[in-house]
DOZA-31211 format. One record per residue: residue number from 0; chain; x, y, z of N, C-alpha, C, O, CB in turn. Coordinates in steps of 0.02 Angstrom, whole numbers. Glycine has a CB too. Example, Ala and Ser with C-alpha at 12.3 -4.5 7.8 and 13.67 -1.06 7.14 Angstrom:
BEGIN
   pos   unit     n_px     n_py     n_pz    ca_px    ca_py    ca_pz     c_px     c_py     c_pz     o_px     o_py     o_pz    cb_px    cb_py    cb_pz
     0      A      660     -284      390      615     -225      390      660     -165      390      712     -166      423      565     -224      452
     1      A      642     -112      354      684      -53      357      645        2      394      670       57      402      704      -30      286
***
This chain:
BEGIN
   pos   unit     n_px     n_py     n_pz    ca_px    ca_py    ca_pz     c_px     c_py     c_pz     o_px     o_py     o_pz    cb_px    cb_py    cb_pz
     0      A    -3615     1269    -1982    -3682     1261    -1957    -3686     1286    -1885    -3638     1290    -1847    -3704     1186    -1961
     1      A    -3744     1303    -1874    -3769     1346    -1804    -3762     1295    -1745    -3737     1318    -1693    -3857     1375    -1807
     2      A    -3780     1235    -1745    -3808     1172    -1716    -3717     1179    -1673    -3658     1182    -1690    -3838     1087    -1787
     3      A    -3759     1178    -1609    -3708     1156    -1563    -3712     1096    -1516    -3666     1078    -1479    -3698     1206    -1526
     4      A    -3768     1070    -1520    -3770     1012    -1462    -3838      951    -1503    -3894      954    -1529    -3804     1060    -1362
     5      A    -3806      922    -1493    -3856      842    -1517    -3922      852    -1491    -3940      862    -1433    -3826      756    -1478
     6      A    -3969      845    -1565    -4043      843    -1513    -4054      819    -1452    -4074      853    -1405    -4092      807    -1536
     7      A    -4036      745    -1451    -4051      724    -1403    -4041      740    -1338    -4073      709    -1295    -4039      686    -1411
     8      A    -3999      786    -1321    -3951      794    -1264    -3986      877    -1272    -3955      913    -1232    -3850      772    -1277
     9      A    -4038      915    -1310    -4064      950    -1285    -4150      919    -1291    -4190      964    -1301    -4040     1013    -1312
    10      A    -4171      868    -1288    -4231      823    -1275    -4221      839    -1196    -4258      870    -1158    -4227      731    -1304
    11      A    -4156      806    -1184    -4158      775    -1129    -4142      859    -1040    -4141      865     -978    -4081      697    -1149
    12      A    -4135      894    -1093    -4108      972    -1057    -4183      986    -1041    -4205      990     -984    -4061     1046    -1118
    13      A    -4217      992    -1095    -4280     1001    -1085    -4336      973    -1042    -4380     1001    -1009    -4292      996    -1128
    14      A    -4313      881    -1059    -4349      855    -1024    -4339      865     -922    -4378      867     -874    -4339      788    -1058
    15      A    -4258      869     -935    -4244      899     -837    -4273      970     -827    -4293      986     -771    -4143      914     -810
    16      A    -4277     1012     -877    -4336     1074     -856    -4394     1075     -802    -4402     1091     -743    -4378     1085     -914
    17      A    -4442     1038     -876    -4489     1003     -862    -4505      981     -759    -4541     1008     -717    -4469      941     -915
    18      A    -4457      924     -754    -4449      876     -694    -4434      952     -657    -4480      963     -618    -4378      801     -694
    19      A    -4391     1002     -659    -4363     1044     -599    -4431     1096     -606    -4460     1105     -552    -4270     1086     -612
    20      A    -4444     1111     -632    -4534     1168     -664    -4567     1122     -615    -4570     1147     -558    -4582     1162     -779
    21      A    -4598     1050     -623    -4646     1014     -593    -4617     1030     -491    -4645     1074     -459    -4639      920     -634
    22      A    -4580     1000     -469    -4574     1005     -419    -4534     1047     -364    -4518     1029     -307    -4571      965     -423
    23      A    -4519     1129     -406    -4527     1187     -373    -4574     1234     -387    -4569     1290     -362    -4479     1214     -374
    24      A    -4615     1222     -420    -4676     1272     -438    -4738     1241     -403    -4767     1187     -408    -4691     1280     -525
    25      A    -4750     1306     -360    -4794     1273     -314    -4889     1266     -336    -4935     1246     -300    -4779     1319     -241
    26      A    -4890     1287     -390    -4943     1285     -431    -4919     1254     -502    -4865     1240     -527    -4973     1358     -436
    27      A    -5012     1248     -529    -5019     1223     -596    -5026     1135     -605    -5048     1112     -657    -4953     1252     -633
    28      A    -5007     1096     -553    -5060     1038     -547    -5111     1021     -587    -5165     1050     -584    -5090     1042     -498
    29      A    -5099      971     -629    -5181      947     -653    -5189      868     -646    -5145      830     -624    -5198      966     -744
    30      A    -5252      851     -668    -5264      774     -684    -5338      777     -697    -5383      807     -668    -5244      717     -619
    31      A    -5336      736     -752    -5384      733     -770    -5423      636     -790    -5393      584     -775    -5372      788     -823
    32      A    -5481      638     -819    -5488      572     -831    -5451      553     -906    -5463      587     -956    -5567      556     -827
    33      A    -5402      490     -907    -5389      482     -962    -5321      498     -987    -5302      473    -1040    -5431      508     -988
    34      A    -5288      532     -958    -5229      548     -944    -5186      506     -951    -5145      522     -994    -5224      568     -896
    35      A    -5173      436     -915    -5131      394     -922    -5156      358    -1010    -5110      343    -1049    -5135      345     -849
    36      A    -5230      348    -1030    -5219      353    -1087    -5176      388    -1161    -5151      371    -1214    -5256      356    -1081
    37      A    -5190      446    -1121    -5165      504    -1166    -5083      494    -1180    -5057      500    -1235    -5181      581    -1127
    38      A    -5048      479    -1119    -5003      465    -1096    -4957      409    -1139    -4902      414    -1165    -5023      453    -1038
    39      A    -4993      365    -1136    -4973      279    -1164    -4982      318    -1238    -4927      332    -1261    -5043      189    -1139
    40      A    -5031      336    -1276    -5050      360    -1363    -4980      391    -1372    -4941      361    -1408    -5127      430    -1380
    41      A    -4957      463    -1334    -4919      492    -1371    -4849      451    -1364    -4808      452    -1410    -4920      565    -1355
    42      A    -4839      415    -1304    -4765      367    -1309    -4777      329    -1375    -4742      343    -1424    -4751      302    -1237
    43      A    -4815      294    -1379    -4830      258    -1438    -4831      271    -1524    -4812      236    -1572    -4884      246    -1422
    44      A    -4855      324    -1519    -4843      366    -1560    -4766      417    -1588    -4749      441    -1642    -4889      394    -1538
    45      A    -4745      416    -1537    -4666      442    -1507    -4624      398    -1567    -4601      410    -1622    -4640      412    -1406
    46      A    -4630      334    -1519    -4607      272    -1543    -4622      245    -1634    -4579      239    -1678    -4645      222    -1489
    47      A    -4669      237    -1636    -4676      240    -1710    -4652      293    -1745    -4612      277    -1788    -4736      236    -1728
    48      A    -4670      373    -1737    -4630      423    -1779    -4556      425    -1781    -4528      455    -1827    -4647      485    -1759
    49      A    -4520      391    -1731    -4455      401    -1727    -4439      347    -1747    -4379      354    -1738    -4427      420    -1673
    50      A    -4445      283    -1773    -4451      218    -1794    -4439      209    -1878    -4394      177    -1906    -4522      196    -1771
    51      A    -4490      243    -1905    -4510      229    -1962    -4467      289    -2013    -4456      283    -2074    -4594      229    -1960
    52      A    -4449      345    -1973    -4398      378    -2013    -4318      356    -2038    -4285      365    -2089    -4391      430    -1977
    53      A    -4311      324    -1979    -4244      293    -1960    -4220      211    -2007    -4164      190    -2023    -4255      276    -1869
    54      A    -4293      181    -2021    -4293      148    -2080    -4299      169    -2135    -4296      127    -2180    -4326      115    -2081
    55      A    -4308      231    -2150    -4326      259    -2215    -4260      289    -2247    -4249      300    -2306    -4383      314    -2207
    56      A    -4212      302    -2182    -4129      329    -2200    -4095      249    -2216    -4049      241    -2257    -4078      380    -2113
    57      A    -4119      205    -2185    -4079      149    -2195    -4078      115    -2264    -4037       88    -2300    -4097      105    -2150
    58      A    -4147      131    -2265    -4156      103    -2351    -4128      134    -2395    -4096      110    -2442    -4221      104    -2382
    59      A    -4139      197    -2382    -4115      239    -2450    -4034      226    -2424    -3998      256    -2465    -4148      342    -2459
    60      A    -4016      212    -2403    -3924      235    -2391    -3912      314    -2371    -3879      352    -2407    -3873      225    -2475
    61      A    -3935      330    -2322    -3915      398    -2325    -3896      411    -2224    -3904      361    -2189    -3995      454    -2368
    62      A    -3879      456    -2198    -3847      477    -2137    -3918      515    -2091    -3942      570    -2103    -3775      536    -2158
    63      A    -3940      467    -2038    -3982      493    -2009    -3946      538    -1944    -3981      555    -1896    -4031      440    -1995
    64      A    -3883      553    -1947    -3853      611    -1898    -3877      665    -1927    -3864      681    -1985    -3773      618    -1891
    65      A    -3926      710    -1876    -3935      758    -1852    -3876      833    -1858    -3897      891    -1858    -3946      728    -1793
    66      A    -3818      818    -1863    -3768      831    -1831    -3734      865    -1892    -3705      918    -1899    -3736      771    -1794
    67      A    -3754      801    -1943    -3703      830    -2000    -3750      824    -2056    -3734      771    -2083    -3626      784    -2016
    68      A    -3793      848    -2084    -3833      870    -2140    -3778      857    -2192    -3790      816    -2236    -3863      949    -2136
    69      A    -3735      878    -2190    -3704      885    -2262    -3664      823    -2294    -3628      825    -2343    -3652      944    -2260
    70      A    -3679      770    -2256    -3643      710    -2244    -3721      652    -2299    -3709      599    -2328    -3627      695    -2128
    71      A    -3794      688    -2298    -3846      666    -2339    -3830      643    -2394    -3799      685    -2427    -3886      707    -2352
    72      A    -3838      588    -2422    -3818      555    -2495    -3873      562    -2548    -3858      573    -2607    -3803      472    -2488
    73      A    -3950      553    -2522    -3996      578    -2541    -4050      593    -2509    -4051      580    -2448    -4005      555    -2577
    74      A    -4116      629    -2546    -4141      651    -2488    -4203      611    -2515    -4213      595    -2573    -4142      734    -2468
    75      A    -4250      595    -2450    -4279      564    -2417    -4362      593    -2420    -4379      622    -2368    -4240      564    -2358
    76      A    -4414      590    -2473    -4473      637    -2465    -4514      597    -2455    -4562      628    -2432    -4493      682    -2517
    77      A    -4532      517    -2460    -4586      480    -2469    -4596      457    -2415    -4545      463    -2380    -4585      437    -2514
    78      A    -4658      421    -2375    -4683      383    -2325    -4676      449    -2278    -4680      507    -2300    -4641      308    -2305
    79      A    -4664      430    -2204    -4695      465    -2172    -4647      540    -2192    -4682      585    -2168    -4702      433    -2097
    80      A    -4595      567    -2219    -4592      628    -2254    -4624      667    -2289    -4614      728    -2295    -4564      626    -2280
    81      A    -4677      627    -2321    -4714      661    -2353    -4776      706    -2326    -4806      746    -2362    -4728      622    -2390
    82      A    -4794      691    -2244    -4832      711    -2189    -4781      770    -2162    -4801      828    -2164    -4849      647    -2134
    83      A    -4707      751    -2135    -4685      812    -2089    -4599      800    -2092    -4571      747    -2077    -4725      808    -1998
    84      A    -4568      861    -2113    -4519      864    -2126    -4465      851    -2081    -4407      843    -2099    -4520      908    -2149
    85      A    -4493      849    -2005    -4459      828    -1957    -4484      750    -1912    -4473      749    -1852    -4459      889    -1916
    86      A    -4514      692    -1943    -4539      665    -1885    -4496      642    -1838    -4528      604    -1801    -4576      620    -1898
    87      A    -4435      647    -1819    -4372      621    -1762    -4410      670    -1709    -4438      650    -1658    -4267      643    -1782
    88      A    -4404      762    -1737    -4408      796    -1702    -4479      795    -1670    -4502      810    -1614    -4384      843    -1729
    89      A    -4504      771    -1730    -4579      767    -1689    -4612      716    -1640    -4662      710    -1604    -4626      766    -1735
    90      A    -4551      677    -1662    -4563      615    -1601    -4525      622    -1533    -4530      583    -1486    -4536      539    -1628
    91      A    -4476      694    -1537    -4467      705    -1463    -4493      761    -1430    -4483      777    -1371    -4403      708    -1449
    92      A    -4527      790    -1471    -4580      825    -1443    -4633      777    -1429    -4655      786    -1371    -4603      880    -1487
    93      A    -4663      730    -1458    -4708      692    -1406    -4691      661    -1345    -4732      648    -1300    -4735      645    -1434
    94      A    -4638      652    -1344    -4598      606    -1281    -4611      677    -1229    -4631      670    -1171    -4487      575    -1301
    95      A    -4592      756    -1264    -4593      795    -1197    -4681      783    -1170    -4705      764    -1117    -4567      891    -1213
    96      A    -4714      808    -1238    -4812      817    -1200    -4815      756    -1162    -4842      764    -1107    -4897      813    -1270
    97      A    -4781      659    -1183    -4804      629    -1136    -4773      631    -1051    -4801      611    -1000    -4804      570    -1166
    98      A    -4707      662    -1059    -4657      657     -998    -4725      725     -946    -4755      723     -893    -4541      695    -1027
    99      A    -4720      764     -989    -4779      839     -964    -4839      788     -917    -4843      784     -855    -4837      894    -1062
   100      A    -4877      754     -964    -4926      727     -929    -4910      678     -879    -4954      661     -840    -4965      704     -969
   101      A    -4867      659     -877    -4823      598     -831    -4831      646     -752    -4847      630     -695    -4713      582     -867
   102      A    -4808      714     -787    -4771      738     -713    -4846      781     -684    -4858      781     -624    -4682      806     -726
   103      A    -4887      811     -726    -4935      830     -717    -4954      891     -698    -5004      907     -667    -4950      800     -691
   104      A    -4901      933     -724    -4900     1019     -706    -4921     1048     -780    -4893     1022     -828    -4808     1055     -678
   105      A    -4955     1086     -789    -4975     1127     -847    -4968     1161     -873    -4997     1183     -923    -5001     1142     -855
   106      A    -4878     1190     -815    -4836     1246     -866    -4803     1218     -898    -4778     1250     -944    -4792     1297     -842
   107      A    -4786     1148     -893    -4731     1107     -938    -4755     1140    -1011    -4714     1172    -1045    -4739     1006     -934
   108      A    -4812     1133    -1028    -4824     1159    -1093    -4799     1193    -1108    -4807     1203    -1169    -4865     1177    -1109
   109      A    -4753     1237    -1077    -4723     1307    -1100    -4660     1274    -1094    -4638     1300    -1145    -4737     1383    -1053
   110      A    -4612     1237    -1074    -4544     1211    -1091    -4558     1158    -1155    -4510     1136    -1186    -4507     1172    -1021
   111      A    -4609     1144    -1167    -4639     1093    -1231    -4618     1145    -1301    -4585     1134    -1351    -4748     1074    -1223
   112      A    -4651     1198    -1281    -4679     1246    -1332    -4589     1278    -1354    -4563     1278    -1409    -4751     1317    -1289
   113      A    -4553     1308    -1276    -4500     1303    -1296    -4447     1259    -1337    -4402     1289    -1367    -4491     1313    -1261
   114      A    -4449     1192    -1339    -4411     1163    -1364    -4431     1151    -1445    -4391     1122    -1480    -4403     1113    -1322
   115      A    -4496     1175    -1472    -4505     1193    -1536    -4455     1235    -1554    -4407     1225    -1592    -4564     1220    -1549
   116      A    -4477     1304    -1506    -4444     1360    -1531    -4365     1359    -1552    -4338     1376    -1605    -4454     1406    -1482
   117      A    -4331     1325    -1475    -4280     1295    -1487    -4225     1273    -1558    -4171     1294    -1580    -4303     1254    -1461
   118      A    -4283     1208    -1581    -4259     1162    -1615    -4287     1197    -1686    -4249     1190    -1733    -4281     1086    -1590
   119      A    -4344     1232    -1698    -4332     1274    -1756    -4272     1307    -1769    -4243     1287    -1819    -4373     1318    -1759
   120      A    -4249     1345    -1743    -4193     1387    -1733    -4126     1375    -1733    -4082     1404    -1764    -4199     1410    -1688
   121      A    -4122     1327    -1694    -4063     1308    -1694    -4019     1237    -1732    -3960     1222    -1744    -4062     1310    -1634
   122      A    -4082     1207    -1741    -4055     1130    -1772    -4126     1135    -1829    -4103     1099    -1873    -4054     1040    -1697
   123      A    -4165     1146    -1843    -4196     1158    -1939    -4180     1194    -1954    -4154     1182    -2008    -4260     1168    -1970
   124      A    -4174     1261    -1938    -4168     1307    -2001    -4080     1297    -2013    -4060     1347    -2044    -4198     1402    -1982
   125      A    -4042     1265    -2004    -3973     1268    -2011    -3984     1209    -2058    -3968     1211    -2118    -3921     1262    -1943
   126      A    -4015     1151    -2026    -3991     1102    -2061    -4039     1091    -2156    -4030     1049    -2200    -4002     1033    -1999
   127      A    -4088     1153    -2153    -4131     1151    -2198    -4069     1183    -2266    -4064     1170    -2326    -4206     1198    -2172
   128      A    -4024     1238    -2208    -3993     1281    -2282    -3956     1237    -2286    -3954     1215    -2344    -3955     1360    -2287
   129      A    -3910     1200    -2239    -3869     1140    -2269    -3896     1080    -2340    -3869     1055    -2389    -3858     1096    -2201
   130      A    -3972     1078    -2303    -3991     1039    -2380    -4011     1062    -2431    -4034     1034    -2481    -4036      997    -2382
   131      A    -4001     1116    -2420    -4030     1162    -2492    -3979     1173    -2528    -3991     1174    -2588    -4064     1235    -2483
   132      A    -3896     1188    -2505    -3845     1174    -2522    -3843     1108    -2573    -3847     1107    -2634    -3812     1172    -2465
   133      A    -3835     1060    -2530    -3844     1005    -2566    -3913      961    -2626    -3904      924    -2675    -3832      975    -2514
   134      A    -3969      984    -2599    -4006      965    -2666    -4057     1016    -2692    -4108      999    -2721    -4045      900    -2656
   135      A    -4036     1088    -2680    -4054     1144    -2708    -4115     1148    -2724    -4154     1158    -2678    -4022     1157    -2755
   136      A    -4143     1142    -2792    -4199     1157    -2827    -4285     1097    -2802    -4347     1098    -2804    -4165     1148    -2914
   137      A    -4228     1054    -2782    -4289      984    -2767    -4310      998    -2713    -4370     1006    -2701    -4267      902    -2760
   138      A    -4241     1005    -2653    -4261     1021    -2588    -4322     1088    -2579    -4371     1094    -2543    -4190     1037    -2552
   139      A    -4291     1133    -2631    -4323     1207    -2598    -4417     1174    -2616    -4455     1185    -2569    -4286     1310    -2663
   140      A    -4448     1142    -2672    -4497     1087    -2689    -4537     1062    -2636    -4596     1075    -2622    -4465     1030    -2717
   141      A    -4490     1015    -2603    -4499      994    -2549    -4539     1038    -2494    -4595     1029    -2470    -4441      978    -2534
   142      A    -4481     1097    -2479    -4492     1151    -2422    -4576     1161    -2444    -4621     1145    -2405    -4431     1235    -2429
   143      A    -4585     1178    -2484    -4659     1227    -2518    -4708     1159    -2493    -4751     1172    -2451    -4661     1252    -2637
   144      A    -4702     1095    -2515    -4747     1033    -2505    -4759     1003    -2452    -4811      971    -2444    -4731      989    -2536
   145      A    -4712     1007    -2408    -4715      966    -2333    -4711     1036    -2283    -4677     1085    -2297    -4634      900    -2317
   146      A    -4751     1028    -2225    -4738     1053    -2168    -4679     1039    -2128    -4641      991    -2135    -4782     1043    -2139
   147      A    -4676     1095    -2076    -4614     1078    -2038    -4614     1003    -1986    -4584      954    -1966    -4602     1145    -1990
   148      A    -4679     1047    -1987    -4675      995    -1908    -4751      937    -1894    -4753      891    -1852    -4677     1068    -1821
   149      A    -4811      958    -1944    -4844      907    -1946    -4899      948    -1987    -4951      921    -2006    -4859      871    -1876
***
């Protein structure tokens, strides 16, 4: 597999981007009304998408490492899977848009946007052929029925 480094530990690469982008770029500042709303929704939201997947590996018995796809006992399509084939990933992409609005610069969007690109590339499409390996004809099913990312 392609995957060289634990999501999380490129969440968190990203998220120090972000923080070093905000306070050497001497433009791109915003604020708006509602913001800290916006702010509190997507943590919240963060929190629940990354929540409810993590019970959904527990139930079924199966390996929510990232890391090792091929280590899956079975795979996992119902409840919130059946919306987006990644919600972990999609719950640390909300953590970046809320950390973005936290810091309040408006190029962050573009280290946001990067860490899609990123994490398509480097940690789904690896770990997708790994499961296609393993549950072939259902998985590829799957691929056609669920989106990647929402």
């Amino acid at each position: 597999m392609e995957l060289k480094l634990p999501p999380i530990v490129i969440l968190f690469a990203f998220a120090g981007g972000m923080y070093v982008l905000d306070r050497f770029l001497p433009f791109g500042d915003f604020d708006f009304f509602g913001r800290i709303y916006l702010k509190g929704f997507l943590l919240i939201s963060a929190v629940v998408v990354s929540v409810i997947p993590l019970l959904q590996f527990f139930k079924s018995k199966t390996t929510a490492d990232p890391t090792k796809p091929d280590k899956a006992s079975s795979l996992v399509t119902g409840g919130i899977y059946a919306f987006t084939r990644n919600p972990m990933y999609l719950a640390m992409l909300l953590l970046l848009l809320a950390w973005g609005l936290n810091l309040g610069n408006a190029f962050n969007v573009l280290l946001a946007a990067g860490f899609v690109g990123y994490m398509n590339r480097f940690q789904i499409v690896p770990e997708e052929q790994a499961l296609l390996q393993i549950f072939g004809k259902e998985y590829q099913q799957y691929l056609v029925k669920v989106r990647r990312w929402f």
